[in-house]
HTML snippet that shows the backbone in 3Dmol.js (N, CA, C, O; Angstrom):
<script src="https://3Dmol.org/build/3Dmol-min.js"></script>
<div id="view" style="width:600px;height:400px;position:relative"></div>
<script>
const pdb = `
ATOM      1  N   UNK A   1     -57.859  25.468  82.430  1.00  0.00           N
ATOM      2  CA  UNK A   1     -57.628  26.258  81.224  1.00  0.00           C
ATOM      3  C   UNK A   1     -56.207  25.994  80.740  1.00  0.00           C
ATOM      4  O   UNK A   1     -55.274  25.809  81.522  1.00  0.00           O
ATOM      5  N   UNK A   2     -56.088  25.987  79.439  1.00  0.00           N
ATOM      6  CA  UNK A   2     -55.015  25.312  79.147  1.00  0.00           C
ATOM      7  C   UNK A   2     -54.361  27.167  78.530  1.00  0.00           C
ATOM      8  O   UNK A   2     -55.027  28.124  78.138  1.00  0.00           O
ATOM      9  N   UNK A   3     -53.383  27.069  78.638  1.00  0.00           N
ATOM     10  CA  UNK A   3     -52.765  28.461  78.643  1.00  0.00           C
ATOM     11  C   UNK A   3     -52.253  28.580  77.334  1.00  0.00           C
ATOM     12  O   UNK A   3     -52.607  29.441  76.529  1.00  0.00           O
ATOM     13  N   UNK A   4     -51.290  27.570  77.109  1.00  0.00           N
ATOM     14  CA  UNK A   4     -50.873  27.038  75.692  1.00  0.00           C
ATOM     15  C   UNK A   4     -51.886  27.212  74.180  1.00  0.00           C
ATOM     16  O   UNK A   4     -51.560  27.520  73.034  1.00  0.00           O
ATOM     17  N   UNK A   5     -52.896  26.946  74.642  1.00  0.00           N
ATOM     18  CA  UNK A   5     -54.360  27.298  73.828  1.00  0.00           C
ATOM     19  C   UNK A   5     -54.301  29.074  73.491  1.00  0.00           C
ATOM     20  O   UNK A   5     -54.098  29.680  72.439  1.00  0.00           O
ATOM     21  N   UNK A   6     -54.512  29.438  74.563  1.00  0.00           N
ATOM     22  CA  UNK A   6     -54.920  31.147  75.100  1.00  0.00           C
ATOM     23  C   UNK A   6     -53.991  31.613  74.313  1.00  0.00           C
ATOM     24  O   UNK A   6     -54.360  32.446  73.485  1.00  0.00           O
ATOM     25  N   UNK A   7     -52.537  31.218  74.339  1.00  0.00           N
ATOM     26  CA  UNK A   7     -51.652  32.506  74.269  1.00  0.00           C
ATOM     27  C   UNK A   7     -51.309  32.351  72.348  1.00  0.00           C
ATOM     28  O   UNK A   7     -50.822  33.311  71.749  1.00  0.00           O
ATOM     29  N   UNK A   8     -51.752  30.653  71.404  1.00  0.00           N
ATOM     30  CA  UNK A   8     -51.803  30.442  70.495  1.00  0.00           C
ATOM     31  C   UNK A   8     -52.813  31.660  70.104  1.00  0.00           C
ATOM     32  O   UNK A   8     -52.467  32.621  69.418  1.00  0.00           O
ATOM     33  N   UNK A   9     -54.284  31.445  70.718  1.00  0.00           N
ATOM     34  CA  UNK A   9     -55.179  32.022  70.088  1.00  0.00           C
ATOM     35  C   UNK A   9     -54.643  33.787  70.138  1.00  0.00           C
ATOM     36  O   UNK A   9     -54.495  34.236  69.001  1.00  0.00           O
ATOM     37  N   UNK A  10     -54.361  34.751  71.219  1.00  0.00           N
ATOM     38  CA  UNK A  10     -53.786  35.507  71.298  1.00  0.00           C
ATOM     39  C   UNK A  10     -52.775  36.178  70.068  1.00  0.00           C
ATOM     40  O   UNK A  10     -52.964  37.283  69.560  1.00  0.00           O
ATOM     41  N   UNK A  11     -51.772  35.329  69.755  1.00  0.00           N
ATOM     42  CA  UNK A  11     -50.642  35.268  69.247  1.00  0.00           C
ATOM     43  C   UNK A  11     -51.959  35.418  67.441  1.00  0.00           C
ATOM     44  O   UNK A  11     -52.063  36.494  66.852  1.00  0.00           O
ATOM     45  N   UNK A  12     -52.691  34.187  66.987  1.00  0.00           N
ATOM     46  CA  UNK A  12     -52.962  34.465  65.769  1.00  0.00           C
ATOM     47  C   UNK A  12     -54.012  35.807  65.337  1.00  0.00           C
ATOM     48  O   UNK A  12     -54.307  36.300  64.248  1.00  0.00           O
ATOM     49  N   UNK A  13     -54.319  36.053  66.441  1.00  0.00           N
ATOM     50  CA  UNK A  13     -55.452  37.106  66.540  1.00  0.00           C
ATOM     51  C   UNK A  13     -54.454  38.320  66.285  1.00  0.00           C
ATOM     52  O   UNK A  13     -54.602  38.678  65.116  1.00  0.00           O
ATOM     53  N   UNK A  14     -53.428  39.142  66.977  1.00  0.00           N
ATOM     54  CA  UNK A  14     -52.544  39.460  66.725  1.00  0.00           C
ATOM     55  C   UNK A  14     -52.093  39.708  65.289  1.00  0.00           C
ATOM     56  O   UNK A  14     -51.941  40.813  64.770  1.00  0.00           O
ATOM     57  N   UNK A  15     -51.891  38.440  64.690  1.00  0.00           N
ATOM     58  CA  UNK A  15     -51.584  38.256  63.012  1.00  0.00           C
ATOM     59  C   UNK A  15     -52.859  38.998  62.540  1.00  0.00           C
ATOM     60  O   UNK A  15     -52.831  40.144  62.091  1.00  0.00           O
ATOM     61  N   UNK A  16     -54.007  38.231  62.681  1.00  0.00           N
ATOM     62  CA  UNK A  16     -55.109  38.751  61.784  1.00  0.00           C
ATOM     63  C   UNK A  16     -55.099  40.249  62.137  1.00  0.00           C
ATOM     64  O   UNK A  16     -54.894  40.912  61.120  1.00  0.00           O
ATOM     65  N   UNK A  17     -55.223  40.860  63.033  1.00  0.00           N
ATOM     66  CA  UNK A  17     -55.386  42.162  62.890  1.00  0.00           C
ATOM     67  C   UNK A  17     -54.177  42.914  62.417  1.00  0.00           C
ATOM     68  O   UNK A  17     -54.040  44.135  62.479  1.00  0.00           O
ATOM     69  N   UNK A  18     -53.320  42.055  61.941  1.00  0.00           N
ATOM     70  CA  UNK A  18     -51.855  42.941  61.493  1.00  0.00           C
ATOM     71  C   UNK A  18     -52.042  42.690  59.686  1.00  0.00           C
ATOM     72  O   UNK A  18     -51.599  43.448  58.824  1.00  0.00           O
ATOM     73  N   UNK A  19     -52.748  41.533  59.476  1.00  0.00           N
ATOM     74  CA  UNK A  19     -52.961  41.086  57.951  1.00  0.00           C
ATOM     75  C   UNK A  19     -54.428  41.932  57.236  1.00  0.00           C
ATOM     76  O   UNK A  19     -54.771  41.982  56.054  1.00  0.00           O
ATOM     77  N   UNK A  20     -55.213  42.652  58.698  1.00  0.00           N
ATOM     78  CA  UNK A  20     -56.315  43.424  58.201  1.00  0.00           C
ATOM     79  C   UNK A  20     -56.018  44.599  57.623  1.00  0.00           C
ATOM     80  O   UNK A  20     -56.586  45.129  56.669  1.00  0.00           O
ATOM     81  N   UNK A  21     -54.782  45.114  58.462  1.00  0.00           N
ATOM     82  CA  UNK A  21     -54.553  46.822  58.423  1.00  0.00           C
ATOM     83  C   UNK A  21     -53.723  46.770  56.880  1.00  0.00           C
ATOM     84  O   UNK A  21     -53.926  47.438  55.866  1.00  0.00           O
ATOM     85  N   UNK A  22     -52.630  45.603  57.184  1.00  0.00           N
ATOM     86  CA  UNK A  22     -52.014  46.036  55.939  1.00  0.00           C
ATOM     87  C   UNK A  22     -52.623  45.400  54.374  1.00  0.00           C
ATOM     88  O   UNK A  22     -52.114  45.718  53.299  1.00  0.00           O
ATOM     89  N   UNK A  23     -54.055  44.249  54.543  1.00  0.00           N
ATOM     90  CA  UNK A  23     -54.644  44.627  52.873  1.00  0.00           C
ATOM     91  C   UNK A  23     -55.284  45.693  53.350  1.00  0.00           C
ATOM     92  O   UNK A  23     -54.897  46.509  52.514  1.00  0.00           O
ATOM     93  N   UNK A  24     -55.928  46.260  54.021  1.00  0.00           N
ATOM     94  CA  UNK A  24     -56.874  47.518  53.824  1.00  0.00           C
ATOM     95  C   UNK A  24     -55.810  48.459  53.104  1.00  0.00           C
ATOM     96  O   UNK A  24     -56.012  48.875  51.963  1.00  0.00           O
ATOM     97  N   UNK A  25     -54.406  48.841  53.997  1.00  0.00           N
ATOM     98  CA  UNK A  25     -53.641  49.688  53.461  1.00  0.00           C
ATOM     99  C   UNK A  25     -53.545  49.309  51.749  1.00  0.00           C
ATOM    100  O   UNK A  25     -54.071  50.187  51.065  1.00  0.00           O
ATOM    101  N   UNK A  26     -53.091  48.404  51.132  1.00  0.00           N
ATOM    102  CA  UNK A  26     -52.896  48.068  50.144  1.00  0.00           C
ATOM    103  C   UNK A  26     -54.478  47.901  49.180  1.00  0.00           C
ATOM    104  O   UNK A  26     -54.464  47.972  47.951  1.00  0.00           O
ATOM    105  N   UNK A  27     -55.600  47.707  49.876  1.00  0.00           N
ATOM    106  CA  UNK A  27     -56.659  47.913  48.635  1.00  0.00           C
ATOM    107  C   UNK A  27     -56.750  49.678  48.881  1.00  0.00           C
ATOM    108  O   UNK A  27     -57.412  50.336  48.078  1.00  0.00           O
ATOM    109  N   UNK A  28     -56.303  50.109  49.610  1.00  0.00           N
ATOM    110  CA  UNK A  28     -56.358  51.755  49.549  1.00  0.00           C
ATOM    111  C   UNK A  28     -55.467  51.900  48.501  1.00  0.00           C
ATOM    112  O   UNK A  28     -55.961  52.012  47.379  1.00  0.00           O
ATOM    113  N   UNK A  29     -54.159  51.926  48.627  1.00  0.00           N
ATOM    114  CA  UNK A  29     -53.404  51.942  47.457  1.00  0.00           C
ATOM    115  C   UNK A  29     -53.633  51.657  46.185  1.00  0.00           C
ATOM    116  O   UNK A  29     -53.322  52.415  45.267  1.00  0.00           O
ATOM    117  N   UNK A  30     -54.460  50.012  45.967  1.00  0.00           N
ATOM    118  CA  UNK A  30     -54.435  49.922  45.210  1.00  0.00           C
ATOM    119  C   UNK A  30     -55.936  50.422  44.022  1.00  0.00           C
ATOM    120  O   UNK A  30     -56.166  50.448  42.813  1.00  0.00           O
ATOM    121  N   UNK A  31     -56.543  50.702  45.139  1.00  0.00           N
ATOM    122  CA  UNK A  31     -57.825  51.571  44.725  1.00  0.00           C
ATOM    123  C   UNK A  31     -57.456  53.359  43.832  1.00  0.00           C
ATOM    124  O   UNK A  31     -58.007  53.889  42.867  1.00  0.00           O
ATOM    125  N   UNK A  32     -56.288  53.825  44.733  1.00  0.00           N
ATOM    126  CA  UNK A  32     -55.882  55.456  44.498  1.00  0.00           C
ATOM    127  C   UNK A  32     -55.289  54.947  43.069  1.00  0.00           C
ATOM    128  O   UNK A  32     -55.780  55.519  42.095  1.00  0.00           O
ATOM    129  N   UNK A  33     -54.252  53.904  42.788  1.00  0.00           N
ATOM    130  CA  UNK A  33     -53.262  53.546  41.692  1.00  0.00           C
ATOM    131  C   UNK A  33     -54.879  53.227  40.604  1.00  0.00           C
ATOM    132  O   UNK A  33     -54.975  54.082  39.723  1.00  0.00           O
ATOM    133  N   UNK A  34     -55.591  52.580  40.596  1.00  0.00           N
ATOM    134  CA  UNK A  34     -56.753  52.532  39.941  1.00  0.00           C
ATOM    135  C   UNK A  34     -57.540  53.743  39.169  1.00  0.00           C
ATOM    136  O   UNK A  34     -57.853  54.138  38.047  1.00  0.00           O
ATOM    137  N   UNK A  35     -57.622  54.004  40.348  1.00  0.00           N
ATOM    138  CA  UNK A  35     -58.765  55.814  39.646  1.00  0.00           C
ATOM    139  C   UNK A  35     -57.925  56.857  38.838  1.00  0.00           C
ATOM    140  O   UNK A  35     -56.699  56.909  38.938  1.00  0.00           O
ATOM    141  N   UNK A  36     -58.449  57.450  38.261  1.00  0.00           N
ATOM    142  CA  UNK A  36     -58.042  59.073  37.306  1.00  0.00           C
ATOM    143  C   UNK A  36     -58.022  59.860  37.922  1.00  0.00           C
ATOM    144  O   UNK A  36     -57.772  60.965  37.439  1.00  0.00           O
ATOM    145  N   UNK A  37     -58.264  59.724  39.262  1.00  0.00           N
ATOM    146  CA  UNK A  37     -58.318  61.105  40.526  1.00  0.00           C
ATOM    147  C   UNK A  37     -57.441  60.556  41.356  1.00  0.00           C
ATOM    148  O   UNK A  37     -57.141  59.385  41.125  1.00  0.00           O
ATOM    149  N   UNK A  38     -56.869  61.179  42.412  1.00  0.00           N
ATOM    150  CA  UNK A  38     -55.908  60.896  43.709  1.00  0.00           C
ATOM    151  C   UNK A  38     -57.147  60.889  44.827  1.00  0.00           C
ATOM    152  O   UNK A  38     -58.036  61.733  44.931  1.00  0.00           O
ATOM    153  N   UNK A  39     -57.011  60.077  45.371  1.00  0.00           N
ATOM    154  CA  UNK A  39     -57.935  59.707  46.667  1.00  0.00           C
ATOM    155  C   UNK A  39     -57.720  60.807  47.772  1.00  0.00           C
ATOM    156  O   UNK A  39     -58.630  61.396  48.356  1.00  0.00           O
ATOM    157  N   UNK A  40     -56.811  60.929  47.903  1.00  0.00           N
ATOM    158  CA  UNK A  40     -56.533  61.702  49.009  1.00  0.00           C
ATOM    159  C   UNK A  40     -56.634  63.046  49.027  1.00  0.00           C
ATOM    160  O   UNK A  40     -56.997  63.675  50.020  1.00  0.00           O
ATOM    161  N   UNK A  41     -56.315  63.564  47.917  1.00  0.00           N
ATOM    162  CA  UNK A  41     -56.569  65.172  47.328  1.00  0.00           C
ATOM    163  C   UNK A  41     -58.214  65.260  47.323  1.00  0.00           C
ATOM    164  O   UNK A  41     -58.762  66.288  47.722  1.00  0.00           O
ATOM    165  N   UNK A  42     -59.037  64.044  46.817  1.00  0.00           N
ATOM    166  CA  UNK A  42     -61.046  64.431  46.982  1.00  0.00           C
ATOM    167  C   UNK A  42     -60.929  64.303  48.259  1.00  0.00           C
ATOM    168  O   UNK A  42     -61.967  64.617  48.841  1.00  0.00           O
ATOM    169  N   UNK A  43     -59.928  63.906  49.062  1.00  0.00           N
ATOM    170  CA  UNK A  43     -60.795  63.321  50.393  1.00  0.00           C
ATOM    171  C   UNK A  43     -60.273  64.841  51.312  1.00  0.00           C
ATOM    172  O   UNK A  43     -61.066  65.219  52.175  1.00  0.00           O
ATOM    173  N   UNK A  44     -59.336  65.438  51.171  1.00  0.00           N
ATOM    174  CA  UNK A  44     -59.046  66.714  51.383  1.00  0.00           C
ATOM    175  C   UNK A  44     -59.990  67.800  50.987  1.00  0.00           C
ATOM    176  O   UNK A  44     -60.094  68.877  51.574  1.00  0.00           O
ATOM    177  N   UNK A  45     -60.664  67.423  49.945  1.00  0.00           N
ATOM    178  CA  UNK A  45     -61.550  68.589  49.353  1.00  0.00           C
ATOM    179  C   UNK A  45     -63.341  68.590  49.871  1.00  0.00           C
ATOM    180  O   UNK A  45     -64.254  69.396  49.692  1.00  0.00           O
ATOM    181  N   UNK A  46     -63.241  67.181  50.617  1.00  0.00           N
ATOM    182  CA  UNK A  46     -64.217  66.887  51.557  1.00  0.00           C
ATOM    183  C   UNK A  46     -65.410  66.367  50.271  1.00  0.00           C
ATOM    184  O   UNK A  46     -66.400  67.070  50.070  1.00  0.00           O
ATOM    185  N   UNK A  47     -65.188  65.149  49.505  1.00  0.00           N
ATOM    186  CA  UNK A  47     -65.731  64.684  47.869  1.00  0.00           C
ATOM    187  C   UNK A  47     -66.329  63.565  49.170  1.00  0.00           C
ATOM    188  O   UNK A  47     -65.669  62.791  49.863  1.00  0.00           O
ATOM    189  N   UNK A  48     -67.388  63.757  49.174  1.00  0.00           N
ATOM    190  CA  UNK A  48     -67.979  62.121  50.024  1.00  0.00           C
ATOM    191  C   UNK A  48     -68.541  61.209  49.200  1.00  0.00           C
ATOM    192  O   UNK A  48     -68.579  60.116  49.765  1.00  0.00           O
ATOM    193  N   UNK A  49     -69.004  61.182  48.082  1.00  0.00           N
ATOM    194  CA  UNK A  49     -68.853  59.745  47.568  1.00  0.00           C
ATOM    195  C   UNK A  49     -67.414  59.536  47.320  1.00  0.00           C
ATOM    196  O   UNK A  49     -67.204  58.325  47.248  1.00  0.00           O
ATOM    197  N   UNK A  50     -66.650  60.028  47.207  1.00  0.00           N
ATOM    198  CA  UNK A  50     -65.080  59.396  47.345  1.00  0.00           C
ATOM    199  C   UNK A  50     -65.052  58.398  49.157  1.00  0.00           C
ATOM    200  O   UNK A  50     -64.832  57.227  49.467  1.00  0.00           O
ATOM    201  N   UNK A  51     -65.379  59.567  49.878  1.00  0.00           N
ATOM    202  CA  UNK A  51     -65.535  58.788  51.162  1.00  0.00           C
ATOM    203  C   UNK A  51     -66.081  57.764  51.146  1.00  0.00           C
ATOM    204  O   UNK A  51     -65.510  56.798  51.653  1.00  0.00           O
ATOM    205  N   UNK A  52     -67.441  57.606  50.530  1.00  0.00           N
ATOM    206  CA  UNK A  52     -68.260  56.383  50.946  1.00  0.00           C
ATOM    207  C   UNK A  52     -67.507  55.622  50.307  1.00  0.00           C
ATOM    208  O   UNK A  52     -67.220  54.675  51.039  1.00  0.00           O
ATOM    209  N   UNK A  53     -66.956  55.521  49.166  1.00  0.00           N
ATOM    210  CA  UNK A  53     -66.791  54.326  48.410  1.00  0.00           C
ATOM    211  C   UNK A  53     -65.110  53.661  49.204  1.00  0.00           C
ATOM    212  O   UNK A  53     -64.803  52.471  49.269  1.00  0.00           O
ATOM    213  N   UNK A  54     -64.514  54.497  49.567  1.00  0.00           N
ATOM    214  CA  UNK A  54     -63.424  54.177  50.677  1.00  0.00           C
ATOM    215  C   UNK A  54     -63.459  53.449  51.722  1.00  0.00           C
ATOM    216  O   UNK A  54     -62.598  52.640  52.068  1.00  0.00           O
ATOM    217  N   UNK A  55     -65.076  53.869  52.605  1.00  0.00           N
ATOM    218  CA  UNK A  55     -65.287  53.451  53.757  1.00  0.00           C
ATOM    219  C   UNK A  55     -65.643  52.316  53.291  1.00  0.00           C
ATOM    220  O   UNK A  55     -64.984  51.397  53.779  1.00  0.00           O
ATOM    221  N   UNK A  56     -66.509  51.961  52.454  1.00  0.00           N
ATOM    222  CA  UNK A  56     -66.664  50.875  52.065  1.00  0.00           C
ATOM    223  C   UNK A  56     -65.854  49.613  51.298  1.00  0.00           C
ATOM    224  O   UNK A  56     -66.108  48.414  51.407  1.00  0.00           O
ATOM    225  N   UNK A  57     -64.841  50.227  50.517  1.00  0.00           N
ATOM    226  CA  UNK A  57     -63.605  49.037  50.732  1.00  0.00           C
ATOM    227  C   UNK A  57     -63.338  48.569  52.331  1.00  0.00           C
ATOM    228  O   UNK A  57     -63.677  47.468  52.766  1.00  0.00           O
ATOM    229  N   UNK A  58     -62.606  49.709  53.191  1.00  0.00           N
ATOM    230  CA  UNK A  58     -62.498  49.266  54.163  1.00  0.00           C
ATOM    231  C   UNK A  58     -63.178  48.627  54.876  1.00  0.00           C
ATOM    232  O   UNK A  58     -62.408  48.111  55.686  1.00  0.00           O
ATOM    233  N   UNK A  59     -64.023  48.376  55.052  1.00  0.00           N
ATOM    234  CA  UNK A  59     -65.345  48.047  55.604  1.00  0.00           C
ATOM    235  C   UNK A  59     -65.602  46.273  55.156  1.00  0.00           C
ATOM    236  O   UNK A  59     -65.769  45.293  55.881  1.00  0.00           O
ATOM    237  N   UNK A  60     -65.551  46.393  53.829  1.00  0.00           N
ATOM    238  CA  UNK A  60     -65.436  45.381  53.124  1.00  0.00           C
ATOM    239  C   UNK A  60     -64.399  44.200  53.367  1.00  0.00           C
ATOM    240  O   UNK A  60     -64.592  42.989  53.267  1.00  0.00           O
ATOM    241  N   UNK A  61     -63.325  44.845  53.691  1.00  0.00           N
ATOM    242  CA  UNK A  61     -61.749  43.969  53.627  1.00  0.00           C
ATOM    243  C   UNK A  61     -62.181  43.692  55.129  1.00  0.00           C
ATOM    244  O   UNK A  61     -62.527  42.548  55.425  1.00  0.00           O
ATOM    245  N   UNK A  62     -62.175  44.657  56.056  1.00  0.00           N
ATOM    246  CA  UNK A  62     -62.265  44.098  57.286  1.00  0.00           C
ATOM    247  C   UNK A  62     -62.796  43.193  57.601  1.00  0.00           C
ATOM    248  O   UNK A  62     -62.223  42.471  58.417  1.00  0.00           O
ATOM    249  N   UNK A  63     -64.054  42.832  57.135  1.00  0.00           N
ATOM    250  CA  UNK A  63     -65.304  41.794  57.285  1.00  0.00           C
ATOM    251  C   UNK A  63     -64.551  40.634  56.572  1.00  0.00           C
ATOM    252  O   UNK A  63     -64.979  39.573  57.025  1.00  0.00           O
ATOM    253  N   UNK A  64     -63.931  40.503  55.963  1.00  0.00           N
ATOM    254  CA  UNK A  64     -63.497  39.552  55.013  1.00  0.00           C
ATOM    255  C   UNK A  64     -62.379  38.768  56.180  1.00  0.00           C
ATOM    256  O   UNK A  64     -62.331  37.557  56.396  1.00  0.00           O
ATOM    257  N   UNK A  65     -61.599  39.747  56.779  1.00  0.00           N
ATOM    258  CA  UNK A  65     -60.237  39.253  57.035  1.00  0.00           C
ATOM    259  C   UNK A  65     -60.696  39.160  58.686  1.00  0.00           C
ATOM    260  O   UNK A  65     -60.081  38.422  59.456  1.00  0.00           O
ATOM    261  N   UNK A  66     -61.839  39.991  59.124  1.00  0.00           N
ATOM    262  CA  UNK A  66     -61.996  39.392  60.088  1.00  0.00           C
ATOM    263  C   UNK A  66     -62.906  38.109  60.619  1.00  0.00           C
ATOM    264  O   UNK A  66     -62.832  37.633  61.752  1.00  0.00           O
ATOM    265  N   UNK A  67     -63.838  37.621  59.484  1.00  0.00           N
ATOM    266  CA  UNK A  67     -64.147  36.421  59.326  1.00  0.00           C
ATOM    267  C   UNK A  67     -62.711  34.922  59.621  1.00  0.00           C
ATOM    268  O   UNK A  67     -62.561  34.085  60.511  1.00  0.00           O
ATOM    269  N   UNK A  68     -62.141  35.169  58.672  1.00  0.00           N
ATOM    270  CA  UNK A  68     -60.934  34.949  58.442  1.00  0.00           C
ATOM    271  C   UNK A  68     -60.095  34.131  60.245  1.00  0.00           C
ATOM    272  O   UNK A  68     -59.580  33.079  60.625  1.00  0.00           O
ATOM    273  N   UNK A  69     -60.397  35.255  60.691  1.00  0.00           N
ATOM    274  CA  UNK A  69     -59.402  35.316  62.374  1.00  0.00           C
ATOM    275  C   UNK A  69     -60.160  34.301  63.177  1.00  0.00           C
ATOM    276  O   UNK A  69     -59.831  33.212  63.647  1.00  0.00           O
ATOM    277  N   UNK A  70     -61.949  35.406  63.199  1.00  0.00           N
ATOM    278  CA  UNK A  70     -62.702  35.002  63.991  1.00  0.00           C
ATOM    279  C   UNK A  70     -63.286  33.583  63.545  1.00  0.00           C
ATOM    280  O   UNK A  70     -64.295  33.298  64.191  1.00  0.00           O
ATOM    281  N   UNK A  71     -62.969  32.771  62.754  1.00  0.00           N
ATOM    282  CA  UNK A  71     -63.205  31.238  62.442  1.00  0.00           C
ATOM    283  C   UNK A  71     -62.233  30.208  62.580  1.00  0.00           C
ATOM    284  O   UNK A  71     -62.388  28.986  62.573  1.00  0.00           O
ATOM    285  N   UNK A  72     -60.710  31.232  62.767  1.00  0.00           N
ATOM    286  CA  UNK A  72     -59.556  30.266  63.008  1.00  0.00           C
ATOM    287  C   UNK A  72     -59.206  30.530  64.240  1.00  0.00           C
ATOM    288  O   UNK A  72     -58.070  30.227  64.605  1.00  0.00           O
ATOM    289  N   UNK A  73     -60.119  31.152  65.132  1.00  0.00           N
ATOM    290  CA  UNK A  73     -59.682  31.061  66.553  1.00  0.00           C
ATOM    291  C   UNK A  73     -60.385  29.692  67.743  1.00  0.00           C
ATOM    292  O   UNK A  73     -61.575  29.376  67.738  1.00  0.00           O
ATOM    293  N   UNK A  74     -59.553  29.194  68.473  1.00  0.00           N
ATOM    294  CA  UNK A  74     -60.632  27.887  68.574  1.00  0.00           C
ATOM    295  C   UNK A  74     -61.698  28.277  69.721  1.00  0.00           C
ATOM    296  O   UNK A  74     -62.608  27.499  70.008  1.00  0.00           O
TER     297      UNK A  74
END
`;
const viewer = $3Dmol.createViewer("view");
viewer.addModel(pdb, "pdb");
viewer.setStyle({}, {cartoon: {color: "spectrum"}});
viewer.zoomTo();
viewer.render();
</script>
């Protein structure tokens, strides 16, 4: 086993899950900056299609960015 390999793959996996959190953070943002409502105030008031449509960005980006990792890992 070549270690040099391991600790590359390690190391970019690392990245990808650091490049997942922060677009999710930022299509959150940029989803709340979008709408006529504050996201966070429906999501306080317990508004679940606000939820679903949230979970589902997130949901969305993740799959995207974790494609992304899981195809550039060797």
């Amino acid at each position: 086993m070549d270690w040099n390999i391991l600790f590359l793959n390690i190391i970019y996996a690392i990245f990808g899950v650091s490049l997942a959190i922060f677009s999710m953070y930022i299509g959150y943002k940029l989803f709340d900056h979008i709408m006529p409502f504050r996201t966070h105030k429906e999501l306080a008031n317990r508004n679940v299609a606000v939820a679903i449509v949230v979970s589902s960005i997130f949901l969305g980006l993740g799959i995207a960015v974790g494609l992304v990792v899981g195809l550039g890992l060797n």
